[in-house]
C-alpha positions as CSV (number, residue, x, y, z in Angstrom):
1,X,-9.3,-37.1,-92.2
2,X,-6.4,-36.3,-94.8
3,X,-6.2,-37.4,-98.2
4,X,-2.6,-39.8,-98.8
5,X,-3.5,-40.8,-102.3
6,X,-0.9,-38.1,-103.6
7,X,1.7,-39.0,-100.7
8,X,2.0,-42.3,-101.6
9,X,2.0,-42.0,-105.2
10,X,4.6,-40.1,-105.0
11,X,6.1,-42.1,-102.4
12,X,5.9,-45.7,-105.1
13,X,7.4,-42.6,-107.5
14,X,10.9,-42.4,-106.0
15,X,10.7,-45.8,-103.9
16,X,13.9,-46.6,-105.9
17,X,15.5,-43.5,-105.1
18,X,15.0,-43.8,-101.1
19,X,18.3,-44.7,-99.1
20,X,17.4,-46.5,-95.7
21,X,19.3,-45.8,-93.2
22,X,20.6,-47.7,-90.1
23,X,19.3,-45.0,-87.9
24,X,16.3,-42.8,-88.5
25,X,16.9,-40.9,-85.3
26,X,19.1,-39.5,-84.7
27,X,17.7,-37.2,-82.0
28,X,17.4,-40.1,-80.2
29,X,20.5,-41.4,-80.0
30,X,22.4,-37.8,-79.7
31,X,19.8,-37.3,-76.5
32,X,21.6,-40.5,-75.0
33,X,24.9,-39.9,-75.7
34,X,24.4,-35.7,-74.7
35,X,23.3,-37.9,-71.1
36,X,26.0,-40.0,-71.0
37,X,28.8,-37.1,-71.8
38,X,27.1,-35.4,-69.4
39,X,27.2,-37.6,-66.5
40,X,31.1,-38.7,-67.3
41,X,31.6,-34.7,-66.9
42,X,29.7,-34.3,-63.3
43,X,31.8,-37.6,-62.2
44,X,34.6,-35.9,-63.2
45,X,33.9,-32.8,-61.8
46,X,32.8,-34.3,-58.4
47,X,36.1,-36.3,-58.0
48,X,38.0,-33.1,-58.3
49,X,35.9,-31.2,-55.8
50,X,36.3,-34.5,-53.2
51,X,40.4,-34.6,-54.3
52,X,40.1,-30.3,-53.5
53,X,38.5,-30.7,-49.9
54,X,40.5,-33.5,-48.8
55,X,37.2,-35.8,-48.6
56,X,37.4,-38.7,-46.0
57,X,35.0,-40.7,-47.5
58,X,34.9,-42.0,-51.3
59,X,31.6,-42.4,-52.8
60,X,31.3,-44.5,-56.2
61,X,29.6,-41.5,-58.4
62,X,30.0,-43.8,-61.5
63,X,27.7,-46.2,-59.5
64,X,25.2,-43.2,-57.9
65,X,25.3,-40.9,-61.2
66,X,25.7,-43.8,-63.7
67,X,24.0,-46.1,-63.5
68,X,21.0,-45.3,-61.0
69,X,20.8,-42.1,-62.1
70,X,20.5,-40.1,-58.6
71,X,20.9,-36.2,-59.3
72,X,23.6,-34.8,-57.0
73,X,24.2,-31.5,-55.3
74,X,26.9,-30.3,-52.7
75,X,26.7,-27.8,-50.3
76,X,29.4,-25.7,-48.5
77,X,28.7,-25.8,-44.5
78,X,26.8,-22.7,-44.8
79,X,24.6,-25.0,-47.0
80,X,25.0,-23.1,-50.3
81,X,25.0,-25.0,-53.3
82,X,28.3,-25.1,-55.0
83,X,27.5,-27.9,-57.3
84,X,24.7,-29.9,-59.3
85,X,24.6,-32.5,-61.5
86,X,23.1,-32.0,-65.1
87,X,20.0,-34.3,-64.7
88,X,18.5,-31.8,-61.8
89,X,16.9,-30.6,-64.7
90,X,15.0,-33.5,-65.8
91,X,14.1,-34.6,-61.7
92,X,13.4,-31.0,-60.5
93,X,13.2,-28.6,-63.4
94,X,16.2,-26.0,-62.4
95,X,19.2,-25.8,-64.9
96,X,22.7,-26.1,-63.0
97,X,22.9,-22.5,-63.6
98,X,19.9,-21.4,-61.4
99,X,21.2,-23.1,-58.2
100,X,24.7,-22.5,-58.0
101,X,25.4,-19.9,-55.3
102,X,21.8,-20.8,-54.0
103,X,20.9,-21.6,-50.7
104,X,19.8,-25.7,-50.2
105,X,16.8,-23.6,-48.5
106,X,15.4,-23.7,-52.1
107,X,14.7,-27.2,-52.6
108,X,13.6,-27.6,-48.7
109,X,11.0,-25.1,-49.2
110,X,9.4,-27.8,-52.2
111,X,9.2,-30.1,-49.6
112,X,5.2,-30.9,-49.5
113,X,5.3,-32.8,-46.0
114,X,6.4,-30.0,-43.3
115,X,6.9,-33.2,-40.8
116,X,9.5,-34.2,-43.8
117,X,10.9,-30.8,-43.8
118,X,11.7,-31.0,-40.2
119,X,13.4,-34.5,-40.3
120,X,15.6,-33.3,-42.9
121,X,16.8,-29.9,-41.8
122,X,17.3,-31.7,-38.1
123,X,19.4,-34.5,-40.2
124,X,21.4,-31.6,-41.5
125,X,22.0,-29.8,-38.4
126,X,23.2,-32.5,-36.3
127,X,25.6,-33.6,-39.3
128,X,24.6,-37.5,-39.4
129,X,24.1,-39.2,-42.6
130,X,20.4,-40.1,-43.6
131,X,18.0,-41.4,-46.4
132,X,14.2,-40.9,-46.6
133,X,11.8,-40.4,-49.2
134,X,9.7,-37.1,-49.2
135,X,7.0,-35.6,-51.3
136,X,8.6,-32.6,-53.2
137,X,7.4,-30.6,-56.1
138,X,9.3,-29.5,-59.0
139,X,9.8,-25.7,-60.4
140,X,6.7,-26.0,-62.1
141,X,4.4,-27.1,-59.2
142,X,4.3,-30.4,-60.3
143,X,4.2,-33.0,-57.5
144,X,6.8,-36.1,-57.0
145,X,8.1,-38.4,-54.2
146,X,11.9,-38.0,-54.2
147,X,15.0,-40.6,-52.1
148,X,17.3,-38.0,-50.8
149,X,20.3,-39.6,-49.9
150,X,22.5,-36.9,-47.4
151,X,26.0,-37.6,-46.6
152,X,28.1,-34.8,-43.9
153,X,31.5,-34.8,-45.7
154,X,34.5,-34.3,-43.4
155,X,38.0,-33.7,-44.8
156,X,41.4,-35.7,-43.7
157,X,41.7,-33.1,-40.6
158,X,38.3,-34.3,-39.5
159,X,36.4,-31.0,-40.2
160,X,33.2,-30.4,-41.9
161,X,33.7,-29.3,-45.6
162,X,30.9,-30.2,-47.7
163,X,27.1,-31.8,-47.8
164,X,26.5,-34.0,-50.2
165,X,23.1,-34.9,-51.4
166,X,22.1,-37.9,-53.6
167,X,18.5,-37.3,-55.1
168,X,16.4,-39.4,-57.3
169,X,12.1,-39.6,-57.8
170,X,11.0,-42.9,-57.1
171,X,7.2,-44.6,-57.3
172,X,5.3,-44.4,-54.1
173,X,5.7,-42.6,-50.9
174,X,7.4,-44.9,-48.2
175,X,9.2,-43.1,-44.6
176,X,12.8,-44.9,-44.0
């Protein structure tokens, strides 16, 4: 156990001369609004990629991103990743930087549950949109159950441009 005696006598010492301030943490708050800059950027960014490839279909990122926080990637047809969304970090541990270029192979190899694993490489091949939640594990080993959210996108001309992937952990492990 520590002796405080000489803190807080030096504490009553300069009580006088201690300002308090409205907000202590700053840290705190500067963690938010790094998120919330953040997220505004990959909205922005993911409207111009959907505005570049002539998407069909308009999704509400301000909703998905925003305010349920899914993490986001999109995938050329070849299924390499040509974006991500800052908060991959947080759900799966990989900076933006370490899956761009990447195949989507990389996250379907963390799948835990191979009968999961096959559903979602057969949703992906036959181009239909789906939804399930699958046991995953992060970069460091660490185990999760994870929504995926997987939309084909087609352009105006009708063709296959992108893959778009909403992601997001969730509590408990329940098929859809």
């Amino acid at each position: 156990m520590y002796d405080l005696t000489e803190y807080y006598t030096i504490l009553n010492r300069n009580k006088a001369k201690l300002q308090i301030s409205p907000l202590h943490s700053w840290d705190i708050f500067m963690d938010g609004y790094r998120d919330v800059s953040l997220t505004i950027k990959d909205i922005v960014q993911l409207k111009k990629l959907a505005s570049k490839n002539n998407w069909q279909h308009v999704f509400d990122f301000e909703e998905m991103l925003g305010k349920q926080g899914y993490a986001t990637l999109v995938t050329n047809t070849s299924l390499k990743i040509v974006y991500a969304s800052h908060n991959l970090f947080r759900m799966r541990g990989y900076l933006t930087e370490e899956v761009l270029g990447r195949q989507l192979m990389l996250f379907q190899e963390e799948l835990i549950d191979r009968e999961s694993s096959t559903e979602f490489k057969s949703a992906m091949d036959q181009k239909k949109e789906f939804i399930m939640i699958v046991a995953c594990s992060k970069k460091n080993g660490e185990r999760y159950d994870c929504e995926i959210k997987g939309f084909p996108i087609f352009n105006k001309q009708n063709e296959l441009v992108n893959f778009l992937l909403f992601e997001k952990q969730v509590n408990g492990l329940t098929r859809t």
